[in-house]
Each structure stands twice: as structure tokens, then as C-alpha cells.
ROMARVEX-146698 format. One record per residue (C-alpha): residue number from 0; residue in one letter; chain; x, y, z. Coordinates in steps of 0.001 Angstrom, whole numbers. Layout:
<site><num>NUM</num><residuo>A</residuo><cadena>A</cadena><c1>X</c1><c2>Y</c2><c3>Z</c3></site>
...
This chain:
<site><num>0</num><residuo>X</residuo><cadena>A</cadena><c1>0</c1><c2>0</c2><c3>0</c3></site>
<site><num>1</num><residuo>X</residuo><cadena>A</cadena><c1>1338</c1><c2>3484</c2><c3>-1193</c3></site>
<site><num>2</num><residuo>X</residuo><cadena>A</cadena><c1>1646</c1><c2>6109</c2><c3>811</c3></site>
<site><num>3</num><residuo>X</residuo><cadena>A</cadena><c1>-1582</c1><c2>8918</c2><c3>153</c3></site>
<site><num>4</num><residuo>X</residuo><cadena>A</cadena><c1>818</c1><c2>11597</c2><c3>781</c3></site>
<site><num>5</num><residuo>X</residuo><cadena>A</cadena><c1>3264</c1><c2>11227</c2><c3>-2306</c3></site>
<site><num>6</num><residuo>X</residuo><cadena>A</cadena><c1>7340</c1><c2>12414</c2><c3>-1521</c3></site>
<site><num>7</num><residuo>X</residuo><cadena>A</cadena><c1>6781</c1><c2>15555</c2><c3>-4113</c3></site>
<site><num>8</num><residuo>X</residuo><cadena>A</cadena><c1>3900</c1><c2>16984</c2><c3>-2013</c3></site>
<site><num>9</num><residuo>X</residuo><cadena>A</cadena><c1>5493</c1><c2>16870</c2><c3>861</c3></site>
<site><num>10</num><residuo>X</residuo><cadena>A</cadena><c1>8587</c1><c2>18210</c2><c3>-121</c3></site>
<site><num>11</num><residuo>X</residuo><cadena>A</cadena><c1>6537</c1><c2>21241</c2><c3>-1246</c3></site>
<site><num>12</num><residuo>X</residuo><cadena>A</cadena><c1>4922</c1><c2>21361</c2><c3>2085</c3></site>
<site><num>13</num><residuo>X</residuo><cadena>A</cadena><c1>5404</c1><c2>25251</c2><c3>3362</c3></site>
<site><num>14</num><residuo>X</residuo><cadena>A</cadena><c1>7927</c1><c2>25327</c2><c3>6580</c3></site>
<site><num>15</num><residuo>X</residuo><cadena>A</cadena><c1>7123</c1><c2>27081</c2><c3>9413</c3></site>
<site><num>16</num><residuo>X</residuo><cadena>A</cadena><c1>9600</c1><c2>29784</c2><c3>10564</c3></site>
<site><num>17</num><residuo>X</residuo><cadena>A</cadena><c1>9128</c1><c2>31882</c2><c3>13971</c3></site>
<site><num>18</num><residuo>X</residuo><cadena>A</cadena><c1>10593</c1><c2>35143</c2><c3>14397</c3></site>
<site><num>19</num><residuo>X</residuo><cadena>A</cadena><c1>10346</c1><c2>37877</c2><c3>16966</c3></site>
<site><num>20</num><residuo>X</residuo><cadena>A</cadena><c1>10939</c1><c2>41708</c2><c3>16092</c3></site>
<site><num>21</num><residuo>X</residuo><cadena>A</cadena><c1>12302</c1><c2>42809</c2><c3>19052</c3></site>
<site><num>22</num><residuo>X</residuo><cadena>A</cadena><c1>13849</c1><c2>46277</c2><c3>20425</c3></site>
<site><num>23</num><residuo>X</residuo><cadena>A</cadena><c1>12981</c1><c2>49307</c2><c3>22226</c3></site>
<site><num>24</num><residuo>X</residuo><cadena>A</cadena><c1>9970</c1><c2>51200</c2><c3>22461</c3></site>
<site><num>25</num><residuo>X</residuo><cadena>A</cadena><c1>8924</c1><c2>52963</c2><c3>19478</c3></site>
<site><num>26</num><residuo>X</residuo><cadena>A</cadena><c1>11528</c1><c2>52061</c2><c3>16954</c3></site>
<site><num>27</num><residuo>X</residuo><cadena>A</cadena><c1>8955</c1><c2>51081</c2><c3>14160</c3></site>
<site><num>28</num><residuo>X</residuo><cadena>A</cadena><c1>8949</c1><c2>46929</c2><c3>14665</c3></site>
<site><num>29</num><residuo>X</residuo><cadena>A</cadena><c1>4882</c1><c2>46937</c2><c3>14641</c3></site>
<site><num>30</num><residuo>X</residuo><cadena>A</cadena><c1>4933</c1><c2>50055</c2><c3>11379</c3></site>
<site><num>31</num><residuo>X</residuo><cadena>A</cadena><c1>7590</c1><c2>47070</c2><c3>9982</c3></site>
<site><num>32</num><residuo>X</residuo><cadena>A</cadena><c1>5268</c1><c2>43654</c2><c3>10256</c3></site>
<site><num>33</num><residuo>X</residuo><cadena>A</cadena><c1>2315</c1><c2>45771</c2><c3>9307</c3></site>
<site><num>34</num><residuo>X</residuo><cadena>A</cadena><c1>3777</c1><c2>46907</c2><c3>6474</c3></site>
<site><num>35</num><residuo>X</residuo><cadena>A</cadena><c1>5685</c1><c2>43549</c2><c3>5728</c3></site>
<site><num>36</num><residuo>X</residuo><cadena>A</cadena><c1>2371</c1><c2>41408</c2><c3>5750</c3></site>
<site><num>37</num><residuo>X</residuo><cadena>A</cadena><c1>-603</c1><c2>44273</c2><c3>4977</c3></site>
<site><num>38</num><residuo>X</residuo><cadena>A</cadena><c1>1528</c1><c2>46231</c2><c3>3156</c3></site>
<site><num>39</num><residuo>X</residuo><cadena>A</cadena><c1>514</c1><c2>49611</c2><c3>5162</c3></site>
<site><num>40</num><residuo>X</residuo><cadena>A</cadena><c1>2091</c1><c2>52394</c2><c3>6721</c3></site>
<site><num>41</num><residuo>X</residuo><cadena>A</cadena><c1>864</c1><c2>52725</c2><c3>9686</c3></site>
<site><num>42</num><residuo>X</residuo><cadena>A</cadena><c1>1653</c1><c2>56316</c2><c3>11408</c3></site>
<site><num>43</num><residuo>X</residuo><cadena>A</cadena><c1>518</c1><c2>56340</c2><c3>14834</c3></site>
<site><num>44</num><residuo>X</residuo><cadena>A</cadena><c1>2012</c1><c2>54994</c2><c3>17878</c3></site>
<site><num>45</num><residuo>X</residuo><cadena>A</cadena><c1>309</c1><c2>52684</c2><c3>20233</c3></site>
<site><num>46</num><residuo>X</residuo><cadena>A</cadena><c1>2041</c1><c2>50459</c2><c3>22730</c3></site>
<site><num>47</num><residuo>X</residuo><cadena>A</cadena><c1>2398</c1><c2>47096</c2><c3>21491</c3></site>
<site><num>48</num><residuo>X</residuo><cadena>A</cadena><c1>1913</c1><c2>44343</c2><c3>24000</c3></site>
<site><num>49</num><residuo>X</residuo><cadena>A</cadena><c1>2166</c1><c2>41623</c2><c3>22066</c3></site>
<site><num>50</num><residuo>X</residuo><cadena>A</cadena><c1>989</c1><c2>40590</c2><c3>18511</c3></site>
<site><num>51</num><residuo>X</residuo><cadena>A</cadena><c1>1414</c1><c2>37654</c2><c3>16119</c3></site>
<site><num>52</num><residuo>X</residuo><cadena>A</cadena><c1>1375</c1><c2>37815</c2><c3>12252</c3></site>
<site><num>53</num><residuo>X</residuo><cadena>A</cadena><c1>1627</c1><c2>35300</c2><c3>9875</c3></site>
<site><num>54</num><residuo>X</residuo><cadena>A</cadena><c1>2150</c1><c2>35800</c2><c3>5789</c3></site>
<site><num>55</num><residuo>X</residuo><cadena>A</cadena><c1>3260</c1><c2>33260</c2><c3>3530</c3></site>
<site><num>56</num><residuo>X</residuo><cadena>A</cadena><c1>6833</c1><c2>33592</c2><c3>2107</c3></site>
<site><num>57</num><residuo>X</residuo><cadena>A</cadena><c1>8872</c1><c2>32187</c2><c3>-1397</c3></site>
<site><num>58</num><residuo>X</residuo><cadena>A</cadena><c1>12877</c1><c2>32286</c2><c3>-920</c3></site>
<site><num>59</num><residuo>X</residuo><cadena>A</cadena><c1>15036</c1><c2>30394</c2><c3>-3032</c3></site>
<site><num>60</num><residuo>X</residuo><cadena>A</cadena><c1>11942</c1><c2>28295</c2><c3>-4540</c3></site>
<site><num>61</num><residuo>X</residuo><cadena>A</cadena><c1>10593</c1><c2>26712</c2><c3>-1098</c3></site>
<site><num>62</num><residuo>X</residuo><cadena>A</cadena><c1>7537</c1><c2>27601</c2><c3>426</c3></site>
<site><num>63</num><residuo>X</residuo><cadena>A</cadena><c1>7564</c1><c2>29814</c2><c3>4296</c3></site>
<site><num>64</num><residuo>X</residuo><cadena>A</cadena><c1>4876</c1><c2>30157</c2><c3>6426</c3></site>
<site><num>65</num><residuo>X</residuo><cadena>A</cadena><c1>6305</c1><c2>32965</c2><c3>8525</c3></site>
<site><num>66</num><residuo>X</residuo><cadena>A</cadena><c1>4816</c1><c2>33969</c2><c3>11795</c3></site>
<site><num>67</num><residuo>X</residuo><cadena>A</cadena><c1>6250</c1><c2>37222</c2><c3>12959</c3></site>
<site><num>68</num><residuo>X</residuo><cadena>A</cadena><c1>5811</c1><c2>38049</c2><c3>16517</c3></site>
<site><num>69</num><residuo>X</residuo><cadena>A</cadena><c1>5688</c1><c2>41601</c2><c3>17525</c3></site>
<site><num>70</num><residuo>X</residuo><cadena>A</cadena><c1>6702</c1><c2>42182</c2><c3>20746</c3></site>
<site><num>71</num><residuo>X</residuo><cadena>A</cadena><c1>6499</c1><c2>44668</c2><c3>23440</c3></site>
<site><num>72</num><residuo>X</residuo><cadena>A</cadena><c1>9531</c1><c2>47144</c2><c3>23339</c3></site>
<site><num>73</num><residuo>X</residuo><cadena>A</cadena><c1>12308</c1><c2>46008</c2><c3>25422</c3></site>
<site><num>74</num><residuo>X</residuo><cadena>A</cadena><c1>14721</c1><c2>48277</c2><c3>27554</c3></site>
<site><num>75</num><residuo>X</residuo><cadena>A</cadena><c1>17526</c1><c2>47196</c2><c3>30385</c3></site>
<site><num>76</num><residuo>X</residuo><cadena>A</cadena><c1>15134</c1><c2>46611</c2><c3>33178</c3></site>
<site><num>77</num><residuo>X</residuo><cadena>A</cadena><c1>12302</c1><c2>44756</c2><c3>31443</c3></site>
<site><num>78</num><residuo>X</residuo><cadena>A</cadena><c1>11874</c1><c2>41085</c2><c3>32295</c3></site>
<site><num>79</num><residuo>X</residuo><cadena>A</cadena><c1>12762</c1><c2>38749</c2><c3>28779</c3></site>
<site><num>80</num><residuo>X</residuo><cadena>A</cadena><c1>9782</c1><c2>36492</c2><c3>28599</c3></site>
<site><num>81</num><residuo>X</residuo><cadena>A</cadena><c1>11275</c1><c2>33065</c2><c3>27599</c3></site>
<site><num>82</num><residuo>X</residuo><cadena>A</cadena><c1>8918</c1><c2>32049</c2><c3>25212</c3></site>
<site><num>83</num><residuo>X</residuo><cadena>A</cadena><c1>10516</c1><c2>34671</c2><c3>22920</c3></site>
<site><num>84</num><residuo>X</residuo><cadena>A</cadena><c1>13966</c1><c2>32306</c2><c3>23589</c3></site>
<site><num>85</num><residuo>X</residuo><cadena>A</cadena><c1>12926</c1><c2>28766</c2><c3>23554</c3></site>
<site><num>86</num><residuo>X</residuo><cadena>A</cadena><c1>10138</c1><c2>29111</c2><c3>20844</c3></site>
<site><num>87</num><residuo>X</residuo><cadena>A</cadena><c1>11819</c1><c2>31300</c2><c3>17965</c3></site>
<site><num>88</num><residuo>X</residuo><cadena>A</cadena><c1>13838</c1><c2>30447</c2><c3>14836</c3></site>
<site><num>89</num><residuo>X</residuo><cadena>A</cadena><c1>15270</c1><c2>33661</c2><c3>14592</c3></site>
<site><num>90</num><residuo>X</residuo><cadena>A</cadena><c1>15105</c1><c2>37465</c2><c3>15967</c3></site>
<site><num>91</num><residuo>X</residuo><cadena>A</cadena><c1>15079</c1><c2>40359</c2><c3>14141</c3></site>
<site><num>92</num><residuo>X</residuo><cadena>A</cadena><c1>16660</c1><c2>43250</c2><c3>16470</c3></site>
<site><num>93</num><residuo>X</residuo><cadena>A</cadena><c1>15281</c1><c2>46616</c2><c3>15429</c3></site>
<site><num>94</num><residuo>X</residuo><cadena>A</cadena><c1>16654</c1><c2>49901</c2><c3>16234</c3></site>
<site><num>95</num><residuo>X</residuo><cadena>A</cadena><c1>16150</c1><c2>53703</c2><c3>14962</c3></site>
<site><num>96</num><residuo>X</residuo><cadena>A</cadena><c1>18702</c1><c2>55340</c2><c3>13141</c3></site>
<site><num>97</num><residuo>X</residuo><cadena>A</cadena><c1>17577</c1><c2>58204</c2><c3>15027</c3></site>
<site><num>98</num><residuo>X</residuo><cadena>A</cadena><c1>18179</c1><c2>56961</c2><c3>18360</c3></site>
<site><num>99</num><residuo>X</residuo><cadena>A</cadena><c1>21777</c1><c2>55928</c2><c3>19606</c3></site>
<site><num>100</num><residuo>X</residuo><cadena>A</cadena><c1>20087</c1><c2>54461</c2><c3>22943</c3></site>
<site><num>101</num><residuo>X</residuo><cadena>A</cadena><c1>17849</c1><c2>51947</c2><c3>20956</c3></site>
<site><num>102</num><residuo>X</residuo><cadena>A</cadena><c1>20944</c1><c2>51020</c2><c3>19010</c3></site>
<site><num>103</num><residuo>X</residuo><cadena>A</cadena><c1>22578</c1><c2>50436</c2><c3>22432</c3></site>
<site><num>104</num><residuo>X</residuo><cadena>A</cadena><c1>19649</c1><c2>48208</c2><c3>23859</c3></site>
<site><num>105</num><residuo>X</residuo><cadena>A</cadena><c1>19678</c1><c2>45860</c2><c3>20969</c3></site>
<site><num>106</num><residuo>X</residuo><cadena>A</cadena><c1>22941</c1><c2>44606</c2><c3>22565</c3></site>
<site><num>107</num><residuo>X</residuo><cadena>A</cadena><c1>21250</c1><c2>44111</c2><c3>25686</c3></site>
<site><num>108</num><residuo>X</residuo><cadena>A</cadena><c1>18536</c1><c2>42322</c2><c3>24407</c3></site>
<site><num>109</num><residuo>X</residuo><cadena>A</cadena><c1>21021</c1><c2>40037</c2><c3>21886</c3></site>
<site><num>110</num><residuo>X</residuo><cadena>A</cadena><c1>23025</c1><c2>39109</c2><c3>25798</c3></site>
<site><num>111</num><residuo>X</residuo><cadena>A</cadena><c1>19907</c1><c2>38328</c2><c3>27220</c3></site>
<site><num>112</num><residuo>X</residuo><cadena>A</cadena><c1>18817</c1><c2>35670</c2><c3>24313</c3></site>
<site><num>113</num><residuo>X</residuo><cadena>A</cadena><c1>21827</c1><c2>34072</c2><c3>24321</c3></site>
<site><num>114</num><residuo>X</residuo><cadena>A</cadena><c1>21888</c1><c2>33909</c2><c3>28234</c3></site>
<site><num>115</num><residuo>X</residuo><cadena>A</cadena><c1>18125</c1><c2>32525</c2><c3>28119</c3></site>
<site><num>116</num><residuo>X</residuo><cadena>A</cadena><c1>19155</c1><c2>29823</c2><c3>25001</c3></site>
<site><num>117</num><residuo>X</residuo><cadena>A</cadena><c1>22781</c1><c2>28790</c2><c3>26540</c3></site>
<site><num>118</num><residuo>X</residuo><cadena>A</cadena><c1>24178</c1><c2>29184</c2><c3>23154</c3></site>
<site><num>119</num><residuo>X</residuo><cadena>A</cadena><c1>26709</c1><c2>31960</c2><c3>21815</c3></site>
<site><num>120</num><residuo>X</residuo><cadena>A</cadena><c1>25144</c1><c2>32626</c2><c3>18614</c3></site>
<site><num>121</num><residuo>X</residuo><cadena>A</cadena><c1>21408</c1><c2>32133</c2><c3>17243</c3></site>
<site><num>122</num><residuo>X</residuo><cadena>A</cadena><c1>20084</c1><c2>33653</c2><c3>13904</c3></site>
<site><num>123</num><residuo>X</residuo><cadena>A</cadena><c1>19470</c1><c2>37198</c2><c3>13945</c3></site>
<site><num>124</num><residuo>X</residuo><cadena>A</cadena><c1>19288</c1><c2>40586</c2><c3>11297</c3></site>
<site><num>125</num><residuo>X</residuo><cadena>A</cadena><c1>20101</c1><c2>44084</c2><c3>12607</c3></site>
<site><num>126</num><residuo>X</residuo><cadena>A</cadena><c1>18108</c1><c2>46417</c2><c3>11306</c3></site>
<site><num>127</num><residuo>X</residuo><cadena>A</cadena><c1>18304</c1><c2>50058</c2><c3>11538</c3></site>
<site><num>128</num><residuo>X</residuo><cadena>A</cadena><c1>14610</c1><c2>51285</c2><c3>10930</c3></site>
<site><num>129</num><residuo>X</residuo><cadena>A</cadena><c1>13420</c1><c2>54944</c2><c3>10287</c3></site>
<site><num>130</num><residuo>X</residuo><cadena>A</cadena><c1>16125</c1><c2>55370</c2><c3>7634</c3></site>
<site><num>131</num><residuo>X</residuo><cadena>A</cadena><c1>13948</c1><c2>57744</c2><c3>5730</c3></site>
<site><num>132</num><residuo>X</residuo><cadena>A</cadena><c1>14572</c1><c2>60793</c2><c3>8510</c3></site>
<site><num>133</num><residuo>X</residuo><cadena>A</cadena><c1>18389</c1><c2>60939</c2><c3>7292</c3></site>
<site><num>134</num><residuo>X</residuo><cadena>A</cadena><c1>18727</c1><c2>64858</c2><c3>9037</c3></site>
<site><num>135</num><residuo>X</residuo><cadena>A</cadena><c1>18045</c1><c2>63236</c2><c3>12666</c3></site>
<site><num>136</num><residuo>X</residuo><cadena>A</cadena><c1>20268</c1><c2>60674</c2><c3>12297</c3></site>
<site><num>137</num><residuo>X</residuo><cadena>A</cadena><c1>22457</c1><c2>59261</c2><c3>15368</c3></site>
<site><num>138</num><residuo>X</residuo><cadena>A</cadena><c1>23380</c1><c2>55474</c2><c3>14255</c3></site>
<site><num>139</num><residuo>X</residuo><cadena>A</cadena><c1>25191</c1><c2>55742</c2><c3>10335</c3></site>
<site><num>140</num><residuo>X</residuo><cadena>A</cadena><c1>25042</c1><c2>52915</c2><c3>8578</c3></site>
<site><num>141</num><residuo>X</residuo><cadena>A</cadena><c1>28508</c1><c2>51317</c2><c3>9450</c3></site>
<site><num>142</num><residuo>X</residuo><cadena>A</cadena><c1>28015</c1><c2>51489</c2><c3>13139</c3></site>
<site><num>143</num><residuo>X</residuo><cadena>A</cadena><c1>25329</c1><c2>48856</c2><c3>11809</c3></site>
<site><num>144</num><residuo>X</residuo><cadena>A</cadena><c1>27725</c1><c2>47193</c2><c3>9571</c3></site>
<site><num>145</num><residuo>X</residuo><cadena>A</cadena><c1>30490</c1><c2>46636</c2><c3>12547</c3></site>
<site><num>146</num><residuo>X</residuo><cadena>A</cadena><c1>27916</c1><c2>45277</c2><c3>14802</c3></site>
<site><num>147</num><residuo>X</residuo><cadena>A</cadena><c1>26924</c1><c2>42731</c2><c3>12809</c3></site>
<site><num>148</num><residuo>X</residuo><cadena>A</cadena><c1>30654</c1><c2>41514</c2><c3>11348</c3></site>
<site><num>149</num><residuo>X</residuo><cadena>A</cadena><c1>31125</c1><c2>41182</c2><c3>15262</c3></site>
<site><num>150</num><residuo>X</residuo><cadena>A</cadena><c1>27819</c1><c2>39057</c2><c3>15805</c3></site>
<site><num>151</num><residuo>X</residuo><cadena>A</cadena><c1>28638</c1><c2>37389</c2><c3>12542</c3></site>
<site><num>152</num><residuo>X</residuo><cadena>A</cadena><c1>24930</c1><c2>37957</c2><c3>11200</c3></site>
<site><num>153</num><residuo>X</residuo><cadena>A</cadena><c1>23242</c1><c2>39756</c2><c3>8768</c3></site>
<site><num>154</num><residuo>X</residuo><cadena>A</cadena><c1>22107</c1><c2>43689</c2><c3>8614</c3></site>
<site><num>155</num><residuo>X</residuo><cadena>A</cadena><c1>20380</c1><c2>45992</c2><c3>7117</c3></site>
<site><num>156</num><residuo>X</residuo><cadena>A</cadena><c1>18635</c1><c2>49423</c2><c3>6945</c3></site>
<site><num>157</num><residuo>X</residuo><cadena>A</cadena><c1>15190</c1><c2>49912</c2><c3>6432</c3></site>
<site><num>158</num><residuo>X</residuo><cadena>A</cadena><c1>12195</c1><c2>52213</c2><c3>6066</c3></site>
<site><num>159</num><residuo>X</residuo><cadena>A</cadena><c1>8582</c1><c2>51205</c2><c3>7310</c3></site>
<site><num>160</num><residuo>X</residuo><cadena>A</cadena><c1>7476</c1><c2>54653</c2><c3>5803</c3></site>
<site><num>161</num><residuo>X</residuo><cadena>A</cadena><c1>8861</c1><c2>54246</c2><c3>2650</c3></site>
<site><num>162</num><residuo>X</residuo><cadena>A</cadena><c1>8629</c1><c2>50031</c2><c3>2245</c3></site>
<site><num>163</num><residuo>X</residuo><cadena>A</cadena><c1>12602</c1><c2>50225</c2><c3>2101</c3></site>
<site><num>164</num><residuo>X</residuo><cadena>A</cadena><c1>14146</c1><c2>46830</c2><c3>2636</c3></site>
<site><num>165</num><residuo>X</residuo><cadena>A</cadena><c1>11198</c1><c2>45734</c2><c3>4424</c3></site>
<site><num>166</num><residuo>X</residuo><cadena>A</cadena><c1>10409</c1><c2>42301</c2><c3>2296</c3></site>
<site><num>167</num><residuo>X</residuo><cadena>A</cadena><c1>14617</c1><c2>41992</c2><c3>2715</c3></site>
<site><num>168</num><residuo>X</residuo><cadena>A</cadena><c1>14662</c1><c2>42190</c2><c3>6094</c3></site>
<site><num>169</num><residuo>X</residuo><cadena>A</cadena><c1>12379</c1><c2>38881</c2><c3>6112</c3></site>
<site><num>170</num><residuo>X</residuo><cadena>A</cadena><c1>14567</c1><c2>37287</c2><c3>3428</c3></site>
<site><num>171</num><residuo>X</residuo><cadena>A</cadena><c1>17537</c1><c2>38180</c2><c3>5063</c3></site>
<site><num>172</num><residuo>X</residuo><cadena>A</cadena><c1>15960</c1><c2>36338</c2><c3>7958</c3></site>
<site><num>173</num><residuo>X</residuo><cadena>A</cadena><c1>14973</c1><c2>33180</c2><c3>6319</c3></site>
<site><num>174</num><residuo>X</residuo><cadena>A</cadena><c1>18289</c1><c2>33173</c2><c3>4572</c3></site>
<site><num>175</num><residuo>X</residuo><cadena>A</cadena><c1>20273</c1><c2>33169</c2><c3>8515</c3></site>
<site><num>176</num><residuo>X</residuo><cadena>A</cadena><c1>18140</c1><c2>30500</c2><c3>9700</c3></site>
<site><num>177</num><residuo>X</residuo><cadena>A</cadena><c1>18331</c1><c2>28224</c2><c3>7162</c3></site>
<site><num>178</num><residuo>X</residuo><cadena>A</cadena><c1>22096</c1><c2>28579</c2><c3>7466</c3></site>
<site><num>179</num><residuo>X</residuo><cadena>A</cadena><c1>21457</c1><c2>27302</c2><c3>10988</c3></site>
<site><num>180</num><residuo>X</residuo><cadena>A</cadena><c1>19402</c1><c2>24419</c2><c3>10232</c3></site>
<site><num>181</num><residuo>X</residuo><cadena>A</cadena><c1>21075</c1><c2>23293</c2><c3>7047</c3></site>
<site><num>182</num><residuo>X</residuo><cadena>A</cadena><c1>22985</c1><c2>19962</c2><c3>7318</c3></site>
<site><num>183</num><residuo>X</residuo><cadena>A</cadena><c1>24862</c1><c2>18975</c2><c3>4287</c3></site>
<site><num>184</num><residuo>X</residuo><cadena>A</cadena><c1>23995</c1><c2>16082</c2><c3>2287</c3></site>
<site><num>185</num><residuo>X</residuo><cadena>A</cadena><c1>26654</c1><c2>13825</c2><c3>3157</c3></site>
<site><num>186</num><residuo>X</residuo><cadena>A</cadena><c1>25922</c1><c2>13781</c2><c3>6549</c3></site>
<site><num>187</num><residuo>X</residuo><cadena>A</cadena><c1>22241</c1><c2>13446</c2><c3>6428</c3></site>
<site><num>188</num><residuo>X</residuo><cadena>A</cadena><c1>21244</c1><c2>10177</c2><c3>7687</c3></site>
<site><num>189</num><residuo>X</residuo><cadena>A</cadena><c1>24640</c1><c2>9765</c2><c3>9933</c3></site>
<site><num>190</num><residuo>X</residuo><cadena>A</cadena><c1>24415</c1><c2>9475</c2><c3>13648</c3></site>
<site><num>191</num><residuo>X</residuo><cadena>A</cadena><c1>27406</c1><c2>9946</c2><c3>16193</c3></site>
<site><num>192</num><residuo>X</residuo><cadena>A</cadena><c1>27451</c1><c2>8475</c2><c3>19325</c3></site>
<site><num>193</num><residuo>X</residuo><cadena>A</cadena><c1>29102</c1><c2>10473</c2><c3>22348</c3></site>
């Protein structure tokens, strides 16, 4: 008896990928996932406590479902909720070009993952949001770039207002955790015993 589901189906099967925008208070992470999946710009600021968003994804020719969670914005003295550790693929840390304190805190948030997941490295993308408001600029570009050749991960600048490098941002994503979860073919199937 054949198996209903055939070996081509399921190998089209979307994945699931979990990622949390996090970062301080009112750096644009909810005007990013609202314009990433609704593809809004959405002005105002509320308080975000906590929101989940899910839009389907191509990269590279296979299938995402990618649920975003939007967090609540993080500073020193908040306490990291460790759902956001043990249940994520990877973390998006957002900061505002025009605010060398939120640039600061995504460091503090990056030490507090890896303290909560035991590991020294887990997927992430730096991005510097609000790039559109160049003339209140506090972060440039390569303070951005350095940070991330340190953390040896991926980063980018971006524009909620504007829809700059917002779809990238998710690809660049993707593209980080995938690196993580690859294993090459010729070990595939090979188990090691400790």
C-alpha cells in the first residue's frame, strides 16, 4: 500500500519559521510587520503588547509560512519572557537610526537571548529602521555594519514609511536560519554516538 501523501507533495509542504521583532519602544517593529504582511504604513504609535502575524513567504523556490511576533519594546530593566527564547527560529533586532540608545539596547537584548538559550550565537538581522529621517540621524550605517561583522549575522537598513528593505529584512531572515538548520547532504542520515 502506497503512501496517500506522495514524496513531491510533501517536499513542497510550506515550513514554518518563527521570528520575533524585538527592540525598544517605538523604533517602528509593529509600522515594519504591518507593512511587511498588509503592506501599510501605519503612522501612529500605540504600545504594542504583544501581537502575532503570519504571511506566507517564497525564498530560493521553497515555500515559508512565517509567523512574525511583535513584541512589546524592550529596555535594560524589562523582564525577557522566555517564550521569545525557547520558541523562535530567529530574531530580528530593530533599532532607529535616530536613536543611539535603541541602538545600544539591541545589545542588551542580543546578551539576554543568548543567556536565556545557553548558546553563543542564534540567527538574527540588525536592522536600523526609520532610515527615511536621514537629518536626525544618530546610528550611520557602518556602526550597523560593525555590529553585525562582530555578531557574525546579517544587517540591514530599512524604512517602514517608505517600504525600504522591508520584504529583505524577512529574506535576510529566512536566509540566517536556514544557514542554521542546514545539514549537508553527506551527513544526512549519519548518527554519532558520544
Amino acid at each position: 500500500m502506497s503512501n496517500p501523501i506522495s514524496s513531491t507533495t510533501a517536499a513542497k509542504a510550506p515550513k514554518l519559521r518563527r521570528i520575533a521583532l524585538m527592540g525598544s519602544r517605538a523604533v517602528g517593529k509593529s509600522s515594519m510587520v504591518i507593512q511587511f504582511v498588509e503592506n501599510v504604513f501605519v503612522d501612529s504609535y500605540f504600545p504594542t503588547i504583544e501581537r502575532a502575524f503570519t504571511k506566507p513567504l517564497t525564498f530560493h523556490g521553497q515555500e515559508y509560512e512565517v509567523e512574525i511576533i511583535d513584541t512589546a519594546g524592550q529596555d535594560e530593566f524589562s523582564i525577557f519572557n522566555g517564550k521569545h527564547a525557547l520558541d523562535m527560529h530567529g530574531y530580528v533586532l530593530v533599532y532607529s537610526v535616530t536613536s543611539k540608545l535603541s541602538f545600544d539596547m539591541i545589545s542588551v537584548i542580543r546578551d539576554k537571548i543568548l543567556n536565556f538559550t545557553g548558546t553563543d550565537w542564534v540567527p538574527i538581522v540588525i536592522v536600523g529602521n526609520k532610515a527615511d529621517l536621514q537629518n536626525q540621524r544618530q546610528v550611520t550605517k557602518e556602526e550597523g555594519e560593525e555590529l553585525a561583522a562582530r555578531w557574525k549575522c546579517l544587517a540591514c537598513e530599512t524604512s517602514a514609511k517608505t517600504n525600504h528593505n522591508i520584504g529583505r529584512t524577512f529574506e535576510m531572515m529566512i536566509a540566517e536560519i536556514e544557514k542554521s538548520t542546514d545539514i549537508p547532504e553527506d551527513k544526512k542520515g549519519e548518527c554519532t554516538i558520544l
